[in-house]
C-alpha positions as CSV (number, residue, x, y, z in Angstrom):
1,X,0.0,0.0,0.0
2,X,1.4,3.5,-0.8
3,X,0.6,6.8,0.5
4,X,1.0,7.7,-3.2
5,X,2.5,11.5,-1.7
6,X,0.0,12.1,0.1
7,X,1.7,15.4,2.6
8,X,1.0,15.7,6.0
9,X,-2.2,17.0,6.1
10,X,-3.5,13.9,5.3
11,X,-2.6,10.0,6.5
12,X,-3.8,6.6,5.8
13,X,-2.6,2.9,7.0
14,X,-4.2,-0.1,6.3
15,X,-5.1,-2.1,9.7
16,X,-5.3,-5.9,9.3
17,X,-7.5,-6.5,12.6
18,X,-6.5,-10.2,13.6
19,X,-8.5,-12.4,15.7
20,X,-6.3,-14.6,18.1
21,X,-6.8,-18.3,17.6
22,X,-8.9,-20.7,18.9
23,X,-8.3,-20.3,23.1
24,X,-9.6,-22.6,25.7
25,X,-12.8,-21.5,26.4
26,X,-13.5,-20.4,23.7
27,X,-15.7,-23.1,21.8
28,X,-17.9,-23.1,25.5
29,X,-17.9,-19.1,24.3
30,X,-17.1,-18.3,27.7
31,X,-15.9,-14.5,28.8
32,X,-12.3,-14.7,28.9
33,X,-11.4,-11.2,28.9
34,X,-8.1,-10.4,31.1
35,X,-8.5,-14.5,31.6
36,X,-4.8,-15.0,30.0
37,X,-6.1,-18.6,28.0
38,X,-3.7,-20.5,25.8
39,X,-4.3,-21.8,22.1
40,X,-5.8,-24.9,21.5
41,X,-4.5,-27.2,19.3
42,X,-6.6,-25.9,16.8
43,X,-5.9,-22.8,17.7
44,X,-2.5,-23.0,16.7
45,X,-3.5,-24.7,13.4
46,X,-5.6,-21.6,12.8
47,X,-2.2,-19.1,13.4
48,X,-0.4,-21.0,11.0
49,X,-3.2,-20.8,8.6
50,X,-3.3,-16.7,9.4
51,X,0.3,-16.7,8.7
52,X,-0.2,-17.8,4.9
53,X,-3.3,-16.0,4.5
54,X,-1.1,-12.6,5.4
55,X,1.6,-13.4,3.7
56,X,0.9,-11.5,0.5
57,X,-0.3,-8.6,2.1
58,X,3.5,-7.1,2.5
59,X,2.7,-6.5,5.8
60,X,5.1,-3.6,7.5
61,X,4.4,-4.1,11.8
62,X,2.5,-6.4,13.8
63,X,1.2,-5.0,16.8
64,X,-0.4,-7.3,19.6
65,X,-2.1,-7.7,22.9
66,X,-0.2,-9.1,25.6
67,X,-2.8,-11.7,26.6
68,X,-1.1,-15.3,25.7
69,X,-3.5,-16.2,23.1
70,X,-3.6,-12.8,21.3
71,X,0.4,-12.8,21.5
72,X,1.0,-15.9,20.7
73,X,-0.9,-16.2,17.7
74,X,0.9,-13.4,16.8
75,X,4.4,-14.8,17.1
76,X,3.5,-17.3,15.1
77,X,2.7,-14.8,11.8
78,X,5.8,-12.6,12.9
79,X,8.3,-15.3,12.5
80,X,6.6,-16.7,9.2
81,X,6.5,-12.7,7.8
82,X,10.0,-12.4,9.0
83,X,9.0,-9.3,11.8
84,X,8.8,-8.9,15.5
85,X,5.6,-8.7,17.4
86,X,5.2,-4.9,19.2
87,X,3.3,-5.4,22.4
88,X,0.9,-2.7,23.1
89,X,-1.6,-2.6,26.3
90,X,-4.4,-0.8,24.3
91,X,-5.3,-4.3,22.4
92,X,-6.1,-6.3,25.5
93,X,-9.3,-7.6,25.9
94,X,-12.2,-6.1,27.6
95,X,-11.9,-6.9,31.5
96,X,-15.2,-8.9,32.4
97,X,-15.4,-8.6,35.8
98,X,-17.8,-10.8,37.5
99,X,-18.4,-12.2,34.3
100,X,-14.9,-13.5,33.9
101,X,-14.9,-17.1,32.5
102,X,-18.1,-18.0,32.8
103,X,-20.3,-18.6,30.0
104,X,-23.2,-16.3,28.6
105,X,-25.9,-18.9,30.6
106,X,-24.3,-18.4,33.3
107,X,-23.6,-14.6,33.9
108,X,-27.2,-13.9,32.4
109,X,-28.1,-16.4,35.8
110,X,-26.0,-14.3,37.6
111,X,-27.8,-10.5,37.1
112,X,-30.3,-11.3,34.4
113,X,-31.3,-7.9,34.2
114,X,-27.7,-5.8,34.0
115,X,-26.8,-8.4,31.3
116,X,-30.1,-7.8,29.7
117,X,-28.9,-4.1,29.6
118,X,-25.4,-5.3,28.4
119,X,-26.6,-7.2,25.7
120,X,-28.7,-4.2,24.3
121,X,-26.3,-1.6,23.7
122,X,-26.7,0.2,26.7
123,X,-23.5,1.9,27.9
124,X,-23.1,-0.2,31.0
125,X,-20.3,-2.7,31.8
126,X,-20.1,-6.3,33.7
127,X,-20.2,-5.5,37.8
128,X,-16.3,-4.4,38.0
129,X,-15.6,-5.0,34.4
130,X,-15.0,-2.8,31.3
131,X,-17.7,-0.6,29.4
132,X,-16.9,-1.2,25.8
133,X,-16.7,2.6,25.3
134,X,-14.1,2.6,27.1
135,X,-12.0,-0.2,25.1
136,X,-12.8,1.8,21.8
137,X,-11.4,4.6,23.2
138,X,-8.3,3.4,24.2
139,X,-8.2,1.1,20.5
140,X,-9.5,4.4,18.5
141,X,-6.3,6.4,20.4
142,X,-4.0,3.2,19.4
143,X,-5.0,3.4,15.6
144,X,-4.8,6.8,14.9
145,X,-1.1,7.0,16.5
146,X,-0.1,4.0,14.5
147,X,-1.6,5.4,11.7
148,X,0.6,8.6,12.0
149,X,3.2,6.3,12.7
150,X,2.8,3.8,9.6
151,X,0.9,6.3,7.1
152,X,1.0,3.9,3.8
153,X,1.8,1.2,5.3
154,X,-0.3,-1.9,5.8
155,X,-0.4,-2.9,9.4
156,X,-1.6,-6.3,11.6
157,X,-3.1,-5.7,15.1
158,X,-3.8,-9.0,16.8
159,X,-6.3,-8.9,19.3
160,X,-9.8,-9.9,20.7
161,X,-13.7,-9.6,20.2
162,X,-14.0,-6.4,22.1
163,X,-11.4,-3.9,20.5
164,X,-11.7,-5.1,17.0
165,X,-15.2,-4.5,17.5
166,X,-15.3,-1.3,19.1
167,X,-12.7,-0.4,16.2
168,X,-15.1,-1.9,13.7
169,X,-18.2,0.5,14.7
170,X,-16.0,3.4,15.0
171,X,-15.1,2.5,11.6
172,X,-19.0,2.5,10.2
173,X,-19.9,5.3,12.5
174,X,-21.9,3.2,14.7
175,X,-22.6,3.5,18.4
176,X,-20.9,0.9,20.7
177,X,-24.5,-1.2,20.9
178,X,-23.4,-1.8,16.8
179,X,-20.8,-4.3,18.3
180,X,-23.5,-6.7,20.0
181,X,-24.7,-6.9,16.3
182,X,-21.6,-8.8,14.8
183,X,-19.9,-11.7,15.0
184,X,-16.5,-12.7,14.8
185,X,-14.6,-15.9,14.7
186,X,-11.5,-16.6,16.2
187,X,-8.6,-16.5,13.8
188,X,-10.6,-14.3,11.5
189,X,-9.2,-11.7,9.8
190,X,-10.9,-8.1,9.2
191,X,-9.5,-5.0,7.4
192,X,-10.2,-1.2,8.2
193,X,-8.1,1.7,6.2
194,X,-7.7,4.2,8.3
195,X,-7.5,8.5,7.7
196,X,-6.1,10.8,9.4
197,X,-6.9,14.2,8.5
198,X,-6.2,17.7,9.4
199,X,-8.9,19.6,10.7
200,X,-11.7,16.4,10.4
201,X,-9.9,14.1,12.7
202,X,-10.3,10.3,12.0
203,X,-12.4,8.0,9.9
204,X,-12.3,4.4,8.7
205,X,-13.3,2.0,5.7
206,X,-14.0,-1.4,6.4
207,X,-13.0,-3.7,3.2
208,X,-13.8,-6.7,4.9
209,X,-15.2,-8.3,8.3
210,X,-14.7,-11.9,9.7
211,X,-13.6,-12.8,6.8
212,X,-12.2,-17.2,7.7
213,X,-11.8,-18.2,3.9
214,X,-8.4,-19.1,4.9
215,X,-10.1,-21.6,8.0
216,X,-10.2,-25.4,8.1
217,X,-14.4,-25.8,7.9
218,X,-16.5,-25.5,9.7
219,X,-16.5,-22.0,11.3
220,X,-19.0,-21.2,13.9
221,X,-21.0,-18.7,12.3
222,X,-21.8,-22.0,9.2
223,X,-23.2,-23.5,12.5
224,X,-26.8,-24.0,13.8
225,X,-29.5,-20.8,14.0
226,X,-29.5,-20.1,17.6
């Protein structure tokens, strides 16, 4: 990807937005959050599989969350692209609080209505846990200083459910409630170009979402109607 000149008033960067691999717990689709889960088996399949599928994308930097499975996965495309994976805080997962590791049956047992209220876009968080707003802001502030930083470049973020989502909204203009709307697997891969302009601030362009062409079948969302 080129900047094709563009000068300083204007920057762009491509964000490959990385799904870790398949984690332990995640086929029960418990709430890992801050839970720091290893790949599966499978899950390491899958970042072998990402590898190849981002080979041809000449990708510049991989950024990661520090949670094992995000990082991991991670390693695993740096040393088959030849990089080194960049740590950075602001991809973690979305602390779940109370809700940490249990499954959605179970925290909706838990406080049926507050999860009720979660699950319908209001701005609330788990009891002690995040608010998604709050991990878009910090993702938002970590895209638009790596898009400064990498302006033409094309870039992979490997991270989890909650920032690629709140980056994928922010993206569409879409309030935070837009993320309960989508679905993403793990090891899928979505891309966002990102702008950076002077004098009207930041905007995205989603090119693709969940995409898992590059999966063994059969991904969840090929699964029953639930």
């Amino acid at each position: 990807m080129s900047d094709g000149g563009r000068d300083e008033a204007e920057r762009v960067a491509r964000f490959v937005l990385v799904r870790h691999g398949e984690a332990e717990g995640n086929r029960e689709l418990r709430y890992l959050g801050r839970t720091d889960a290893p790949l599966t088996e499978r899950g390491e399949r899958q970042a072998r599989l990402l590898a190849a599928a981002l080979a041809p994308l000449h990708i510049a930097a991989i950024y990661s969350s520090p949670l094992r499975r995000a990082h991991t996965t991670a390693g695993v495309i740096a040393e088959a692209l030849g990089l080194n994976v960049r740590t950075d805080e602001r991809l973690r997962e979305a602390d779940y609080g109370a809700w940490e590791n249990l499954t959605r049956d179970e925290a909706r047992a838990l406080d049926p209505r507050l999860h009720a209220a979660w699950e319908s876009g209001a701005v609330v968080g788990p009891p002690e846990g995040d608010r998604l707003v709050a991990v878009r802001g910090r993702a938002l502030a970590a895209v638009e200083e790596l898009t400064a930083r990498h302006a033409g470049e094309v870039v992979a973020l490997v991270s989890h459910v909650g920032p690629i989502k709140a980056l994928l909204c922010a993206a569409l203009g879409l309030p935070t409630a837009g993320a309960m709307r989508m679905w993403l697997d793990p090891a899928s891969i979505s891309i966002v170009d990102w702008r950076l302009s002077r004098g009207r601030g930041s905007t995205g362009l989603v090119r693709t979402l969940n995409t898992v062409a590059h999966l063994e079948a059969p991904v969840r969302w090929l699964g029953e109607v639930r």
